[in-house]
N, CA and C of each residue as an Amber inpcrd file, in Angstrom:
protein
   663
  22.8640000 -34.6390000  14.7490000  23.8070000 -34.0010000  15.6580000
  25.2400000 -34.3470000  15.2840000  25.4670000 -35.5620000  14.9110000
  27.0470000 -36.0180000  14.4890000  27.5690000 -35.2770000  13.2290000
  26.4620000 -34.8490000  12.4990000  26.8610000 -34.0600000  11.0730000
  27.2350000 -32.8370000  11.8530000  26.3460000 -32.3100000  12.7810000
  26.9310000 -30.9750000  13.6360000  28.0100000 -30.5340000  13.5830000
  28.3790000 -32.2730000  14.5150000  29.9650000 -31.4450000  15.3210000
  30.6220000 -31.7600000  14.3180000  30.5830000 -32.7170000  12.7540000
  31.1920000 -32.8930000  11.8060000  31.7850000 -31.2720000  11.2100000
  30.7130000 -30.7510000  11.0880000  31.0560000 -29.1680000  10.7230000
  30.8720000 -27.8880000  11.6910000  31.2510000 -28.5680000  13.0020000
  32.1490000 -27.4540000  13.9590000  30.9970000 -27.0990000  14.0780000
  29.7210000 -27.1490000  14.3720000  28.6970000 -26.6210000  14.9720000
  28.5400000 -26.8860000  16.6220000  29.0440000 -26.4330000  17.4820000
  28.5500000 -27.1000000  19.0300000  27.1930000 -27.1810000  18.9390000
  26.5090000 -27.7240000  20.2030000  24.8820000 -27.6580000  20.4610000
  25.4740000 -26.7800000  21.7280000  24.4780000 -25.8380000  21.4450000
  24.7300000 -24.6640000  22.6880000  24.0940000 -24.7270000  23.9770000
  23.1250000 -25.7530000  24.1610000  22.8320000 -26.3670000  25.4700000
  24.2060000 -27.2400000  26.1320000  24.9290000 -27.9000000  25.5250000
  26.3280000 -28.1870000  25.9800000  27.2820000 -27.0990000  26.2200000
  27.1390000 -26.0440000  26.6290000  28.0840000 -25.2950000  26.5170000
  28.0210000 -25.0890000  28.0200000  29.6020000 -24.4520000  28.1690000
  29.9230000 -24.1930000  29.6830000  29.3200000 -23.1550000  30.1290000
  28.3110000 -22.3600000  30.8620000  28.2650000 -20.8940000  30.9780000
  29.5220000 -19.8530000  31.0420000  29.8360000 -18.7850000  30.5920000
  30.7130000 -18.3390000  30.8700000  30.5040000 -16.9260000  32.2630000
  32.2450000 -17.5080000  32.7300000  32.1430000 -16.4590000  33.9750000
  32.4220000 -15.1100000  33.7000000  31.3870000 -14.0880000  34.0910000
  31.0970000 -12.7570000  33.7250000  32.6590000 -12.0820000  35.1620000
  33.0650000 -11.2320000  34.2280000  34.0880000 -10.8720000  35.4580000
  33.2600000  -9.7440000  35.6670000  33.9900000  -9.8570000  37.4980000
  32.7410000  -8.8210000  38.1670000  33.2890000  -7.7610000  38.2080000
  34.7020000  -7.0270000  37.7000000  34.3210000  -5.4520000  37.6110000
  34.6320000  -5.3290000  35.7610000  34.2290000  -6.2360000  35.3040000
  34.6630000  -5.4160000  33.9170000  35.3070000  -6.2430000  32.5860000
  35.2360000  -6.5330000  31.4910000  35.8470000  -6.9970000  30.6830000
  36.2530000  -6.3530000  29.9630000  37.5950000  -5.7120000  29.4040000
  37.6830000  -4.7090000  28.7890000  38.3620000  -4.8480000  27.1150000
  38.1190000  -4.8200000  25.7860000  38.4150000  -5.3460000  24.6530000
  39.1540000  -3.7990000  24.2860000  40.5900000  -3.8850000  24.1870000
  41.3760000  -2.7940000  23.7060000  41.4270000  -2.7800000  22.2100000
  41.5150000  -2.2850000  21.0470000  42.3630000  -2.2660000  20.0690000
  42.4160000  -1.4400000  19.2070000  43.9400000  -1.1850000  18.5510000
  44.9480000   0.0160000  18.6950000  45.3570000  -0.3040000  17.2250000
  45.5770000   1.4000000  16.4780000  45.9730000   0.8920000  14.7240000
  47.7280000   0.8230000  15.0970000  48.5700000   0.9180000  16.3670000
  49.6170000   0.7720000  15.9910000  50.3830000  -0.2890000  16.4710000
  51.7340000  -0.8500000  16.1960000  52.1930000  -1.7750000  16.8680000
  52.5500000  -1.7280000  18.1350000  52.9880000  -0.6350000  18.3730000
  54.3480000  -0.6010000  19.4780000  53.2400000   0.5640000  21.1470000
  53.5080000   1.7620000  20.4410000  53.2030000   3.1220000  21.2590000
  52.5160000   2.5360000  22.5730000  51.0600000   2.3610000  21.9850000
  49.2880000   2.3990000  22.5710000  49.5020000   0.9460000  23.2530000
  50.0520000   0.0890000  22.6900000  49.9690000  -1.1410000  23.4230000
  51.0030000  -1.8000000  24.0750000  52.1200000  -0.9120000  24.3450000
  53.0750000  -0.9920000  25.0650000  52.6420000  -0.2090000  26.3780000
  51.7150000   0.8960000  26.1730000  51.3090000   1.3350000  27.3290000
  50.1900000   1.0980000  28.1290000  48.8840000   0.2140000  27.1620000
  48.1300000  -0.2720000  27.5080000  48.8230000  -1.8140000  28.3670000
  49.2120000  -2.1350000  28.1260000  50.0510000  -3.6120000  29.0240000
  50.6040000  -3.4410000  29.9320000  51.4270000  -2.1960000  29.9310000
  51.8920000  -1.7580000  31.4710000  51.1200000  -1.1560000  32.2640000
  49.6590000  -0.8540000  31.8070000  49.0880000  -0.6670000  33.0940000
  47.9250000  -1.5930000  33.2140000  48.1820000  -2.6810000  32.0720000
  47.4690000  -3.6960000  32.4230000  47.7880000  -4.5010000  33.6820000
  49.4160000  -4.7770000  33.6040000  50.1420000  -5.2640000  34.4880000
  50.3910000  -4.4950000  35.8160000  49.6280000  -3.3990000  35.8940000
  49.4350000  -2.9540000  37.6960000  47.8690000  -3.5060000  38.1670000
  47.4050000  -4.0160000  37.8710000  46.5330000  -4.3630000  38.0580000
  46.3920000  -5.5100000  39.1740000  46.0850000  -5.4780000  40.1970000
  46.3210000  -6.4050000  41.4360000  46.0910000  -7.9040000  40.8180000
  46.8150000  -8.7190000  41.4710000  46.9380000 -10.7860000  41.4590000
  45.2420000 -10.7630000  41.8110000  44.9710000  -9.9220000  42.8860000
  43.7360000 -10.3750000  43.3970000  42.4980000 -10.0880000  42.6720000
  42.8720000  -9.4380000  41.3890000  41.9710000  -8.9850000  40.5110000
  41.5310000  -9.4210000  39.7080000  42.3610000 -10.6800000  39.3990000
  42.4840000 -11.6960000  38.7480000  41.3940000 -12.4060000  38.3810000
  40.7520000 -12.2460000  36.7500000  39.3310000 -12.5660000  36.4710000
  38.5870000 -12.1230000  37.0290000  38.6930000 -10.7350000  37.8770000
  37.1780000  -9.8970000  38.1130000  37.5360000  -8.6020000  36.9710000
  39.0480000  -8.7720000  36.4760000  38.7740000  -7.1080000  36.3750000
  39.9770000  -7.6120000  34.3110000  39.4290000  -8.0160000  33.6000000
  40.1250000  -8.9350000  32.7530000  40.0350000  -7.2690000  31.3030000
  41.9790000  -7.3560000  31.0140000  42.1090000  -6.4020000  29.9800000
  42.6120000  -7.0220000  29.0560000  42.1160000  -7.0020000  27.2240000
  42.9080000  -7.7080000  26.2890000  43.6540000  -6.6730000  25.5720000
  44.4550000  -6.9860000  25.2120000  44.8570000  -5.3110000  24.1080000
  45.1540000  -6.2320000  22.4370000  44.5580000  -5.4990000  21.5370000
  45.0830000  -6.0350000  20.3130000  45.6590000  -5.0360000  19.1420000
  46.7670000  -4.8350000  18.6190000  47.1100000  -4.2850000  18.2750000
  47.4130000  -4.6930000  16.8240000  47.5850000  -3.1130000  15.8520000
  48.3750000  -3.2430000  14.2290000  47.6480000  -3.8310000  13.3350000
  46.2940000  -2.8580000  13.5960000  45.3490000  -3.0600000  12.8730000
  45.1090000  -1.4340000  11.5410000  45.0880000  -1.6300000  10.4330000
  44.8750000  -0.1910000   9.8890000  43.1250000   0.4550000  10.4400000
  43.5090000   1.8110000  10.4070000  42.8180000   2.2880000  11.5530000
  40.9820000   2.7770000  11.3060000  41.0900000   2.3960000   9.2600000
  39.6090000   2.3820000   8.9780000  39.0100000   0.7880000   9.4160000
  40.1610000  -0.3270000   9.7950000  39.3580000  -1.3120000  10.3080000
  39.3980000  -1.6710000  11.4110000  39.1770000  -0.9410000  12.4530000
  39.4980000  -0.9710000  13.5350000  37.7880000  -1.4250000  14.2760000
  36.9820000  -0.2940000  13.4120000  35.4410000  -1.0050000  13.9500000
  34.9080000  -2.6300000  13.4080000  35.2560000  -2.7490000  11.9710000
  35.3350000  -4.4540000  11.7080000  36.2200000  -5.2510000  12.8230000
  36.9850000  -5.2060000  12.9350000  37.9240000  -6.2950000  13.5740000
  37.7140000  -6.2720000  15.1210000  37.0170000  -4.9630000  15.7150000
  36.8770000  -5.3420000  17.0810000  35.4730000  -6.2130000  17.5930000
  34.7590000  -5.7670000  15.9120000  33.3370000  -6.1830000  16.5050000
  33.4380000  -7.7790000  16.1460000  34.6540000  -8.4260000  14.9850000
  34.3290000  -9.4570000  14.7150000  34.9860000 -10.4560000  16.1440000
  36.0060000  -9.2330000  16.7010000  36.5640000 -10.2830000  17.7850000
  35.6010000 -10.2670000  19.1490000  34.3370000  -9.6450000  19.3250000
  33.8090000  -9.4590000  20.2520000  32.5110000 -10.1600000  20.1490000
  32.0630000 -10.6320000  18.5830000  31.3450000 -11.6000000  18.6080000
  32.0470000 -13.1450000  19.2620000  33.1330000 -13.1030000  19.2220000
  33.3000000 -14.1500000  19.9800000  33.2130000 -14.2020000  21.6020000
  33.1950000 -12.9320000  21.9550000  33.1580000 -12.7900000  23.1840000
  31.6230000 -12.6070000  23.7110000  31.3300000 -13.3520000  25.2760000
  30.3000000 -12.3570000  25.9490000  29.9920000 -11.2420000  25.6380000
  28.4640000 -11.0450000  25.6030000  27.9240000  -9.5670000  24.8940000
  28.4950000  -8.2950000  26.0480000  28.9300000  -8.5990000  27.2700000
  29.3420000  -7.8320000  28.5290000  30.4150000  -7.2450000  28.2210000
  31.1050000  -7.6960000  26.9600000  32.8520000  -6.7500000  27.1010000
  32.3660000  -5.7310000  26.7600000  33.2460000  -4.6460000  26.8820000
  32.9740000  -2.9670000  27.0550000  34.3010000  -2.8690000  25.8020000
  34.0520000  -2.2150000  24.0920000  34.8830000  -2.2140000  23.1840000
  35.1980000  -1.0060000  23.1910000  36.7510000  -1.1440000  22.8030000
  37.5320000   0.6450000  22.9910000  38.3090000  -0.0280000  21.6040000
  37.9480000   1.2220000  20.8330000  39.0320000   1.3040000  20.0120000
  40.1320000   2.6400000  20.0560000  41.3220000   2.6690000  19.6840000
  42.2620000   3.6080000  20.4530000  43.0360000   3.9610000  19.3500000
  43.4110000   5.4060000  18.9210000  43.8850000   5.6670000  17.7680000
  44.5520000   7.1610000  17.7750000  45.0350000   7.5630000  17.1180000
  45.5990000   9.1330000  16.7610000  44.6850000   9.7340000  15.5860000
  44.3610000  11.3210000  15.8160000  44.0390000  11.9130000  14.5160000
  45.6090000  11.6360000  13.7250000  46.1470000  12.6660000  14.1770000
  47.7120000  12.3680000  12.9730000  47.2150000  13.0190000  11.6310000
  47.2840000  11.7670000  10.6230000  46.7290000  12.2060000   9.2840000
  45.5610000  11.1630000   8.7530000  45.0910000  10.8860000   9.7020000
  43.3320000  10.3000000   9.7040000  42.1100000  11.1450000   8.9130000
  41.9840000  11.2160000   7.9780000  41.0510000  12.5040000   6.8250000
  39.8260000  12.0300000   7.4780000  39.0340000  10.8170000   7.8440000
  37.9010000  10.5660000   8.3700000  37.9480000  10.1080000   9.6300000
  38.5670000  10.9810000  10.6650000  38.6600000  10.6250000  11.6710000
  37.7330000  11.0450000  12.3170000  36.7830000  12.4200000  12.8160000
  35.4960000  12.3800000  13.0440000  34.7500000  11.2470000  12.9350000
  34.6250000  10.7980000  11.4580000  33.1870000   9.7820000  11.1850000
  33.8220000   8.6570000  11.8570000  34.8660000   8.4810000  11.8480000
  35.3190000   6.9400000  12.7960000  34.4340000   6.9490000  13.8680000
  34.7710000   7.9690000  14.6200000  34.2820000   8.0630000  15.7960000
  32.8850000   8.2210000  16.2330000  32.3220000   8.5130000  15.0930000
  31.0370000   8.8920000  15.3730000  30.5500000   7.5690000  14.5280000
  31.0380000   6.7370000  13.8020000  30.4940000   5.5100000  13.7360000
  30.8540000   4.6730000  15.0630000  31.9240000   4.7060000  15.1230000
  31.8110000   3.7940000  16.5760000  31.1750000   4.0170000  17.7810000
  30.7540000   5.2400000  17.9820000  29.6470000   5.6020000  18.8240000
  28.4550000   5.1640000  18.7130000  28.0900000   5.2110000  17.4440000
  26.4700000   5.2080000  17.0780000  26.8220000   3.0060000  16.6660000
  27.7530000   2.2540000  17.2990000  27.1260000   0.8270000  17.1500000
  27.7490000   0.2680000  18.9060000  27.7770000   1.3770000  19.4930000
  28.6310000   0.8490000  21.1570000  30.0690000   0.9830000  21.0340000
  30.8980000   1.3370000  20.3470000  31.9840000   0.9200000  20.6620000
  32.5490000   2.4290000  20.9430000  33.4120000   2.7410000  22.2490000
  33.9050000   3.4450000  23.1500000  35.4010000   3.4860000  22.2050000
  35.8670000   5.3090000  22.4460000  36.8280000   5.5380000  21.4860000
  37.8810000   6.3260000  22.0950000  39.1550000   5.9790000  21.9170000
  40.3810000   6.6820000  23.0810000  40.8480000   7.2380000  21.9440000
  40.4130000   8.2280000  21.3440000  41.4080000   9.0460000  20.5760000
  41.9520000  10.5110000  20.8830000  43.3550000  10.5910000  20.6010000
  44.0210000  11.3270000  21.1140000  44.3120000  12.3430000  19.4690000
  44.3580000  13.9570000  20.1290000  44.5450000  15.0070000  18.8940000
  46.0010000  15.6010000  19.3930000  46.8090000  15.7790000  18.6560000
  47.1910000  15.1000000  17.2250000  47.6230000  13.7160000  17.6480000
  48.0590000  13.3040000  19.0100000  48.8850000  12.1610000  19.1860000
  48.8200000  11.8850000  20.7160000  48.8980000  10.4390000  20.6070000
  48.6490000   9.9460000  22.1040000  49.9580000  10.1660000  23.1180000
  50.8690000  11.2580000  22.5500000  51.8870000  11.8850000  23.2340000
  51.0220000  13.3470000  24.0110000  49.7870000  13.4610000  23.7660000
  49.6510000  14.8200000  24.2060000  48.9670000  14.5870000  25.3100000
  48.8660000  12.9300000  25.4320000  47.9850000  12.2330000  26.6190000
  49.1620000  11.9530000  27.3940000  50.3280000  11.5210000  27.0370000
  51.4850000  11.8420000  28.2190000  52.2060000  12.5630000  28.3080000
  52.1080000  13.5590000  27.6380000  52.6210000  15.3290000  28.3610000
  52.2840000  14.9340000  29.4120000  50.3650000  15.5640000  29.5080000
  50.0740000  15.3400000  31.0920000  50.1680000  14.9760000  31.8340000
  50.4850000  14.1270000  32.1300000  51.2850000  13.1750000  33.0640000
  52.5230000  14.0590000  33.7720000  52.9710000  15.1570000  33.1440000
  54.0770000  16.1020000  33.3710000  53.4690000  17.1810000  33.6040000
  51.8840000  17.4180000  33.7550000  51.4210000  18.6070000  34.2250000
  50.9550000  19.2290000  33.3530000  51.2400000  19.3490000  32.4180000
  50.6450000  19.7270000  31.0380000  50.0000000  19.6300000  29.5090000
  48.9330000  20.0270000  29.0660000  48.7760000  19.4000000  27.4870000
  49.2450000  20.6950000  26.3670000  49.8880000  21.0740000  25.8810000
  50.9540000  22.2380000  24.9240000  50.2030000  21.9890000  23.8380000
  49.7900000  23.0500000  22.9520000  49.0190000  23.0040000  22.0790000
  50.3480000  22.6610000  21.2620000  49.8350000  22.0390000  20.4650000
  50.6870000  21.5220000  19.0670000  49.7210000  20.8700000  17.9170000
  50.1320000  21.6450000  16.7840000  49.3110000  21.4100000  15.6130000
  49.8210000  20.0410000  14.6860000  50.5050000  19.3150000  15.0050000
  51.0320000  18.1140000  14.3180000  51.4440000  17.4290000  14.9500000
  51.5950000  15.9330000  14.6600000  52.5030000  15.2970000  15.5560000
  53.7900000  14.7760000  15.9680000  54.3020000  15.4800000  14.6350000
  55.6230000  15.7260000  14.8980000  56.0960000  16.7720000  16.2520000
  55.2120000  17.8480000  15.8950000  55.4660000  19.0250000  16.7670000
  55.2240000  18.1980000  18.4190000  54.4880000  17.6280000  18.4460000
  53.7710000  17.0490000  19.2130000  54.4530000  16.2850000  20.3120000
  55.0970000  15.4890000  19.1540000  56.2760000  14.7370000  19.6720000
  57.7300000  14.9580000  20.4040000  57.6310000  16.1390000  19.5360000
  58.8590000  16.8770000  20.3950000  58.7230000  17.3810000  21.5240000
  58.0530000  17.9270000  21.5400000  57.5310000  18.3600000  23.0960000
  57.2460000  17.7970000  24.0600000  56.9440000  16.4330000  23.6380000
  56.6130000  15.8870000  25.1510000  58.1100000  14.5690000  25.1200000
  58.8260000  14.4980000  24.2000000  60.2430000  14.4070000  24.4080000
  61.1670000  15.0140000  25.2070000  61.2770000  16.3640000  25.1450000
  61.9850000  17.4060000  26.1360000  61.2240000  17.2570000  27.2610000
  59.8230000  16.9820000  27.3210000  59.7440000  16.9860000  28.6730000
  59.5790000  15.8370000  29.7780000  59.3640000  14.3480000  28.6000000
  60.1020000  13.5570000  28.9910000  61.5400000  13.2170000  29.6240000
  62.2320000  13.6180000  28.6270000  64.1820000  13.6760000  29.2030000
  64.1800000  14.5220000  30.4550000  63.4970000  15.5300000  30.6200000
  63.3660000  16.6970000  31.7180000  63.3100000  15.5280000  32.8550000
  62.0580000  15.1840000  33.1070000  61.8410000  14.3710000  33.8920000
  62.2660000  12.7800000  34.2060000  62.7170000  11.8600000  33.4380000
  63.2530000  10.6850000  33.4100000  64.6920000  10.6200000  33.4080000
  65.3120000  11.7450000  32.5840000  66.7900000  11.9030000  32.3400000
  67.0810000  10.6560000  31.0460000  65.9270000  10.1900000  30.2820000
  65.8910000   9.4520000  29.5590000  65.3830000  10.1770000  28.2900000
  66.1880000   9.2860000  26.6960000  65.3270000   9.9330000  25.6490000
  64.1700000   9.1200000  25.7910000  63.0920000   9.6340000  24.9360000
  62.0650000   9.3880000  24.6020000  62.4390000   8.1060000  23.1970000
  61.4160000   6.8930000  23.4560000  61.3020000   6.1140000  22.4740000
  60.0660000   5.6160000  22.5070000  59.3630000   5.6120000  20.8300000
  58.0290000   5.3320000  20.9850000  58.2600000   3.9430000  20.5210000
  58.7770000   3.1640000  21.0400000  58.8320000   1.5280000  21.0420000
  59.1400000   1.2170000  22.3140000  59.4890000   1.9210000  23.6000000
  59.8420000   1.9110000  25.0030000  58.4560000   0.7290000  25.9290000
  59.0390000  -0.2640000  25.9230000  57.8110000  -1.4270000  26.5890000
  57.7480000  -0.7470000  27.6900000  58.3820000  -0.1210000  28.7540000
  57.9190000   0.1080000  30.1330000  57.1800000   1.8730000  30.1690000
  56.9010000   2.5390000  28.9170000  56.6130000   3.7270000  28.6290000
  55.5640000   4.4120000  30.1070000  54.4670000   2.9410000  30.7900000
  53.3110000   3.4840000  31.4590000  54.2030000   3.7980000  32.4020000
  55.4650000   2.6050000  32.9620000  56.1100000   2.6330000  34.4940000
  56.2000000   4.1870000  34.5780000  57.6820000   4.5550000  33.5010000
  57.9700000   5.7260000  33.6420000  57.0170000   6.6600000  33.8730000
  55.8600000   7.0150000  33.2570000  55.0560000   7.8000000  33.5200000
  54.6800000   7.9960000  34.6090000  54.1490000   6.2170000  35.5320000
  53.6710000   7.2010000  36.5260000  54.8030000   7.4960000  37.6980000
  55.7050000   6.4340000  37.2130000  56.7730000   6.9960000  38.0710000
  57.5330000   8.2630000  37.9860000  57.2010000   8.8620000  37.4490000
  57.8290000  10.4020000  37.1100000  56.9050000  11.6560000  36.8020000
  55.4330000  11.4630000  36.4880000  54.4650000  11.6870000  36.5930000
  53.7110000  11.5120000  37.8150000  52.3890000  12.3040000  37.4360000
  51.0250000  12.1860000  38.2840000  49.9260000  11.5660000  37.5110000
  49.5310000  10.8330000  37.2570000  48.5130000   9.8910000  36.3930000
  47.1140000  10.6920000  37.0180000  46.7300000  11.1800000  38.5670000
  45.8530000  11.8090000  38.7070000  45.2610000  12.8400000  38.1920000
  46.7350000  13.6170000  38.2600000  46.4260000  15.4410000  37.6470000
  46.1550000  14.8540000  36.4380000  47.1940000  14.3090000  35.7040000
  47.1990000  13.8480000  34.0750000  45.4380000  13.7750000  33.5820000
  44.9510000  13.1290000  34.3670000  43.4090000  12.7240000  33.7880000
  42.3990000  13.9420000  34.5310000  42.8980000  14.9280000  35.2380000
  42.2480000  16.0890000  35.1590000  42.2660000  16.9940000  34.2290000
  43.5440000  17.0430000  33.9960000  43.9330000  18.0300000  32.9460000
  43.5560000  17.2030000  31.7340000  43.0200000  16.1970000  31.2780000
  42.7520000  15.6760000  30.0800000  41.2720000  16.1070000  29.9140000
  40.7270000  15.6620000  31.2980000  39.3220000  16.5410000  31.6060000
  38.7360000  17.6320000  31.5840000  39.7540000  18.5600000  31.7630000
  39.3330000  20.1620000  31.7910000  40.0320000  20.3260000  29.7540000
  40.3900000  19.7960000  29.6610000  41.0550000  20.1450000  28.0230000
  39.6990000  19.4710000  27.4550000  38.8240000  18.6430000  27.3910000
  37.3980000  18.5850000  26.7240000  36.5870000  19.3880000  27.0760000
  36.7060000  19.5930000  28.5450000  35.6930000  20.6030000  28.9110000
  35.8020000  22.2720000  28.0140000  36.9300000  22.6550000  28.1970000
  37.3410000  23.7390000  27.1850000  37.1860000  23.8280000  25.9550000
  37.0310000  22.4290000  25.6330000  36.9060000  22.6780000  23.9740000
  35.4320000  22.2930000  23.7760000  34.7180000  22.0080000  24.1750000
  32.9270000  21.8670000  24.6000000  32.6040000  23.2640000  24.6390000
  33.1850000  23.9970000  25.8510000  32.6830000  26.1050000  25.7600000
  33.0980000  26.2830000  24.6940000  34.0070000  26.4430000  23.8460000
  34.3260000  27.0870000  23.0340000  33.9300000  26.4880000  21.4270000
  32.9000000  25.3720000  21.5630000  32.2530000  25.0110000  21.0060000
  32.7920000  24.2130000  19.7400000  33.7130000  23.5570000  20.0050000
  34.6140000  23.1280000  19.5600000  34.2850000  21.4820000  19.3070000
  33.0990000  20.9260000  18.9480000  32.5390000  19.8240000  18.8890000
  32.8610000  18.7460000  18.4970000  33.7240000  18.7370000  17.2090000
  34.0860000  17.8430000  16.8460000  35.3170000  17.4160000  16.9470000
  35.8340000  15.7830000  17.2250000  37.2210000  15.8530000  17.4240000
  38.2580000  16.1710000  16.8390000  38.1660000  16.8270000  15.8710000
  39.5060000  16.9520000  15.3910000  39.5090000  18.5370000  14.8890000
  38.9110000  19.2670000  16.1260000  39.1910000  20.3940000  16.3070000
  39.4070000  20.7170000  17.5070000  39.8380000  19.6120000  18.5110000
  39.9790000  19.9860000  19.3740000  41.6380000  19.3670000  19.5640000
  42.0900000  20.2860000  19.5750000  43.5620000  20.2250000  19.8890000
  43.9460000  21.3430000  21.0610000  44.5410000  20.5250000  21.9260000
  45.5240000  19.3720000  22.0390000  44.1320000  18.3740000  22.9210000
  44.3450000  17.5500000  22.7050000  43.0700000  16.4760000  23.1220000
  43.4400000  15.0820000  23.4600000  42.5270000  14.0780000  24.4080000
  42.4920000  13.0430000  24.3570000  41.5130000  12.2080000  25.4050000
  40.8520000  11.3250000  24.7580000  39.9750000  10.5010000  25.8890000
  40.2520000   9.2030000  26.6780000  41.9540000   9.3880000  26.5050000
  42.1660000   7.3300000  26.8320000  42.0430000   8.1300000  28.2480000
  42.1100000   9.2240000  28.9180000  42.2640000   9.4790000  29.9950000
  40.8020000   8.9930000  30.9140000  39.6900000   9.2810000  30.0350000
  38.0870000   8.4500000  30.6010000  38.1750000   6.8550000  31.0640000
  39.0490000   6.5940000  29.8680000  39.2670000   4.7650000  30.4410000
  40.3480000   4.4600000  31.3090000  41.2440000   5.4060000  31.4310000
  42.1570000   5.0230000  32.3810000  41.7420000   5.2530000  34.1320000
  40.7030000   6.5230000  33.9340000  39.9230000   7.0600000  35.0320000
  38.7550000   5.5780000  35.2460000  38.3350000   5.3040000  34.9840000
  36.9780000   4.1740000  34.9500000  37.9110000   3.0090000  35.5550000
  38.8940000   2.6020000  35.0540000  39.5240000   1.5240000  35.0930000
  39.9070000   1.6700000  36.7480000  40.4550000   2.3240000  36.9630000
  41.5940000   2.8510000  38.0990000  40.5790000   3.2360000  38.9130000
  38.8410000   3.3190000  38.9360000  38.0760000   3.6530000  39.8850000
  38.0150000   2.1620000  40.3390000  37.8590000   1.1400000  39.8450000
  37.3870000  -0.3630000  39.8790000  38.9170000  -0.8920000  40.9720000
  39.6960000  -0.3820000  40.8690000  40.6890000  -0.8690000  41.4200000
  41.0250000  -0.4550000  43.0530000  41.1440000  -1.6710000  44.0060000
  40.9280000  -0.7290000  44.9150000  42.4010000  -0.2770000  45.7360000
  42.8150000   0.8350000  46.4960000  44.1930000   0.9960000  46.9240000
  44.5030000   0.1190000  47.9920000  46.0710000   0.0250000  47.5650000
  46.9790000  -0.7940000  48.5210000  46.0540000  -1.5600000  49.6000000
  45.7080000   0.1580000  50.4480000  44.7280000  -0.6990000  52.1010000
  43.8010000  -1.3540000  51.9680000  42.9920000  -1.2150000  50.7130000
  42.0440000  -1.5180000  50.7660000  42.3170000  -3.1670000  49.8680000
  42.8930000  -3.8630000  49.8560000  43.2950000  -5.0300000  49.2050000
  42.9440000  -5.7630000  50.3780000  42.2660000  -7.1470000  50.1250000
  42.4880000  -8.3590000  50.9060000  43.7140000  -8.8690000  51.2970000
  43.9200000  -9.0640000  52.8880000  45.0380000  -9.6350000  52.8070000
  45.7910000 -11.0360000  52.2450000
């Protein structure tokens, strides 16, 4: 046993059990620095005091985006088998962006990707998803309709990006209309992701998340 712990082996009967949080453990990670995880943190950070270790979000970011299934699974072997893995990304100019996704499906891991750009996931938020074939195009558009509404430019390094949203936005409609935009592209048989433009699924995890949470009244005092 002393050679064990000599080479970092614990004995796993010594180990602490770990506490399972009771609505959720959630393992984020994102191929960019700034965008996805500037907005994933701000709505990490609405997340009630009282939630505190029942409802636990990590975000990891600025990872390149073919290793996004290595690096979440190697960080989730460290974790309880209970975390729920999202990896979160843009088509953009992703050539195997389908098979990403359909590899990370076929080993558990849950996928927030947005067509062309995770700007077409906060249009909605403004009521709308505008077809746009690039993400430049993409970008512009939900710039103007950003400034429309904030009286602010648009910056995709902006740390408070979620506030504004929902403060100037509807985060509700937003994840309907993200909903009926898969549903549409499902009839029209439009199967694979990266024919479905304008698109995005972080709106499923933001919906799941935000069901677990309960309103204002309903908080302990």
């Amino acid at each position: 046993m002393q050679k064990d712990k000599r080479n970092g082996i614990r004995d796993k009967r010594g180990m602490r059990p770990q506490r399972i949080p009771q609505l959720g453990y959630y393992l984020i990670f994102t191929d960019t620095k700034e965008t996805e995880r500037n907005y994933f943190e701000g709505f990490k950070n609405t997340i009630p005091d009282s939630l505190s270790g029942k409802l636990v979000i990590s975000v990891f970011d600025n990872f390149k985006t073919k290793d996004l299934i290595e690096k979440i699974e190697e960080k989730a072997a460290l974790h309880p088998q209970y975390c729920q893995k999202w990896i979160v990304f843009d088509r953009d100019e992703v050539t195997n962006f389908d098979q990403i996704i359909k590899q990370a499906g076929s080993q558990g891991i849950h996928v927030g990707w947005s067509n062309p750009c995770i700007e077409s996931w906060f249009h909605a938020y403004f009521g709308k998803m505008p077809h746009c074939d690039t993400s430049v195009q993409c970008c512009d558009q939900f710039s103007a309709a950003y400034k429309k509404a904030t009286r602010r430019e648009y910056d995709k390094a902006e740390k408070n990006i979620y506030n504004y949203l929902v403060r100037y936005g509807d985060e509700k409609n937003a994840i309907e209309i993200a909903k009926q935009k898969l549903q549409q592209h499902k009839r029209e048989n439009k199967n694979a992701p990266s024919k479905q433009i304008p698109s995005s699924t972080i709106a499923l995890l933001i919906e799941e998340i935000q069901a677990k949470i309960p309103k204002p009244n309903m908080l302990d005092p």
